[in-house]
N, C-alpha and C positions, 0 to 999 in steps of 0.2 A: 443878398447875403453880406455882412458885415461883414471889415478886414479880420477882423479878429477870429469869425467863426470861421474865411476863407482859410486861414493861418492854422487854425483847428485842425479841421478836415487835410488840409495839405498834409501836416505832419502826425496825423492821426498813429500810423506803423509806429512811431518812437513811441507811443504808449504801451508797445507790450513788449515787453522781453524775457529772452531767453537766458534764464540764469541756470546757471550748474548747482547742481547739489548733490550729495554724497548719497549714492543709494547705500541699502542695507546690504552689509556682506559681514561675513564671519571674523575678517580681520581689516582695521581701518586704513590700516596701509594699502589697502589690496583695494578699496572702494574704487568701483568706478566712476565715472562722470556722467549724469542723465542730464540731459537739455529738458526744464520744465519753463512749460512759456507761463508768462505771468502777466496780466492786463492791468496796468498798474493803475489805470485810471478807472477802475473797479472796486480799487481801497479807497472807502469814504474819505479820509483824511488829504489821499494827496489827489482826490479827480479834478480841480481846478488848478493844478500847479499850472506855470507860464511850461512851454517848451524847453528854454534853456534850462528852467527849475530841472523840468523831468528828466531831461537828459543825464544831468548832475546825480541824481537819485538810481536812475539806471545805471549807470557805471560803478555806484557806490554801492548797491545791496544785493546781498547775499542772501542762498536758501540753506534752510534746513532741514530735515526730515527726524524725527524723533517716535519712537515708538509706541505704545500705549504704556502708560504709569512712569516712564521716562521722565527726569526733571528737565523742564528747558530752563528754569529762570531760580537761581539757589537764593535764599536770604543769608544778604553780607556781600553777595558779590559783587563786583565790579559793574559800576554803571556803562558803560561803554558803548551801549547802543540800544537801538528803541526798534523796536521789534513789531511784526503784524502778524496775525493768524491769518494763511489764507487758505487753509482746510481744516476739518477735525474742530475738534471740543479741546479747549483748557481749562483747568480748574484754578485759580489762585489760594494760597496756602498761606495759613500763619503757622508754624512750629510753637507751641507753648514751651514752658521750662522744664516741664513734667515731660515734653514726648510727646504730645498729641497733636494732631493735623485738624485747626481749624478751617472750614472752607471760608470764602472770603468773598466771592462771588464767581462768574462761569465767564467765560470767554467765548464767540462764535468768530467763525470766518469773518473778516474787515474790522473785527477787531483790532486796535495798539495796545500795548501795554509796557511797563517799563519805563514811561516819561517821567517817572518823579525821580530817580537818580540821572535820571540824561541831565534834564533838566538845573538841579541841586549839584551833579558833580558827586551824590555821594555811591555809598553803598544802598544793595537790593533790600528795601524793608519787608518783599514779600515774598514766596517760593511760587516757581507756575510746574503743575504739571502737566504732563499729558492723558488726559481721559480717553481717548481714543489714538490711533493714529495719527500725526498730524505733520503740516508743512507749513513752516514759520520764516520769513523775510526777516535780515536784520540789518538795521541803517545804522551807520557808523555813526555817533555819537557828535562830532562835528557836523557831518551830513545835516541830523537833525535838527540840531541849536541853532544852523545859517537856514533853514526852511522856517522855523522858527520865528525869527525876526527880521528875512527878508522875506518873506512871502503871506502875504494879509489873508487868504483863506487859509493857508493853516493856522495859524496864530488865531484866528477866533476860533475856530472848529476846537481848538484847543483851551481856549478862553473856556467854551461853552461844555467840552467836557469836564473840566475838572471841577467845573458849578454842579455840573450832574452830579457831579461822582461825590462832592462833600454831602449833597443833600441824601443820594443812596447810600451812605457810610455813615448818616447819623439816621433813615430811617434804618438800618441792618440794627445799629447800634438800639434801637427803641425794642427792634423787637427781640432780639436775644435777653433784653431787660423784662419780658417776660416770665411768669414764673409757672404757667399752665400752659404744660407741653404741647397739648392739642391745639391749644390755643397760637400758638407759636406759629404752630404746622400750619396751621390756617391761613395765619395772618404773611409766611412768609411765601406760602400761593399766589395770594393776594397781590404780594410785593412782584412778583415774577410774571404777570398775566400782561397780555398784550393785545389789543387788535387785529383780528385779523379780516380776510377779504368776509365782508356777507356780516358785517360789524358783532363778530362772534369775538371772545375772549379765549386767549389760548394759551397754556406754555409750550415752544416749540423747546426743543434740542434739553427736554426735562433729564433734570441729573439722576443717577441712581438712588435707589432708596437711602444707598449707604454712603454716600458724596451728600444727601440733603440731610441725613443725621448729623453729618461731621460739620457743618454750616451751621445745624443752630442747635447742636448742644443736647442730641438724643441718640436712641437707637435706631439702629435699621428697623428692626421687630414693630416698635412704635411709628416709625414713618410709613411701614406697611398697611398697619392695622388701622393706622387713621386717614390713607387714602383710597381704602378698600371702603372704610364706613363712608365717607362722601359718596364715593359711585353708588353702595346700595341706599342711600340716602337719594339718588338724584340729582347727587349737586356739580358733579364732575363724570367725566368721562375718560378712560385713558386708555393711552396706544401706547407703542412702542418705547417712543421718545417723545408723545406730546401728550398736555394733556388738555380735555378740552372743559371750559367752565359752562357748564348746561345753566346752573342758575347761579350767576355773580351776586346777586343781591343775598342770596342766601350764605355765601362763604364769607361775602363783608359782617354779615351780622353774627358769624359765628365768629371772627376775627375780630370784633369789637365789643363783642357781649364780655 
């Protein structure tokens, strides 16, 4: 065994901790304090931090628990800190001028979000809520900047996201530039399907009907009615929260006809 991984294994126990977070009560003053242990080396972003890193980060971050449709992240707000999903569903939000809640993409567990004001220093350009229940970690804002640019696996993981993230914010951008709704619906299937074990195609932690109308620009009624017609078509199959792609060649070609 290498010193490094001996060095691992030695201080493996500093990777999980016990943070407090305010459980749910009727009055905030009155909350009490739950101990939720948290494996920090679980969150994609920091599982290769050095030791001293992780110790820094556990001293520094904070939990939070927010309830279903609860906003965790306002647009305008204060950058102040870079935040992680480590339960539950988020949704990100844009407010139009008119009032309306566009979705903007979903969030899962080991998700970050929030690095473009950390980052910039400015204010929030987007709103997160909560779709389900959920329990959110939040690194104080110098925390983040010094992991940042002392520590070379975060700094590419981060490199490597925000490449992601222009290229899925200019295809989102292609296809809301759509003008045939179903077509939309298809093609933003399409954009959301993954790999899974047995090289099946899948969307896991699928949004509601009415979370993937507000995302590209339709009704609930229409996002029903057009994934009812794929399953008795054969092209889809769906469960609860996932759905499965029986024949991907057929949903590409209706997303591209």
């Amino acid at each position: 065994m290498t010193e490094a991984k001996k060095k691992r294994s030695a201080s493996e126990p500093e990777a999980t901790a016990d943070l407090a977070a305010p459980a749910a009560a009727a009055a905030p003053e009155a909350a009490a304090q739950t101990n939720i242990q948290i494996h920090l080396r679980k969150i994609p972003l920091l599982a290769n931090l050095s030791d001293e890193e992780m110790l820094r980060v556990r001293a520094d971050m904070r939990v939070r628990e927010y309830t279903r449709r609860e906003v965790v992240l306002q647009k305008g707000g204060a950058g102040d800190s870079l935040l992680f999903l480590l339960s539950g569903q988020l949704q990100v939000l844009d407010i139009t001028e008119d009032g309306r809640a566009i979705g903007l993409r979903m969030l899962v567990p080991g998700d970050f979000f929030g690095e473009i004001a950390v980052i910039n220093g400015s204010i929030r350009t987007a709103s997160v809520v909560a779709l389900t229940p959920v329990l959110v970690a939040l690194l104080p804002r110098a925390t983040a900047l010094h992991l940042f640019s002392h520590s070379p696996s975060v700094a590419n993981q981060m490199l490597r996201f925000l490449a992601e993230k222009v290229q899925r914010d200019s295809q989102f951008r292609a296809l809301l530039s759509i003008h045939n709704t179903a077509k939309r619906i298809y093609s933003f299937i399409d954009l959301l399907k993954e790999k899974a074990p047995g090289d099946v195609d899948v969307v896991e932690n699928l949004p509601t009907h009415q979370d993937i109308a507000n995302m590209i620009n339709t009704s609930r009624e229409t996002v029903t009615r057009t994934l009812l017609l794929l399953a008795q078509q054969g092209i889809i199959q769906k469960g609860t929260h996932r759905l499965i792609i029986i024949n991907p060649d057929a949903l590409k070609k209706l997303a591209q006809a």
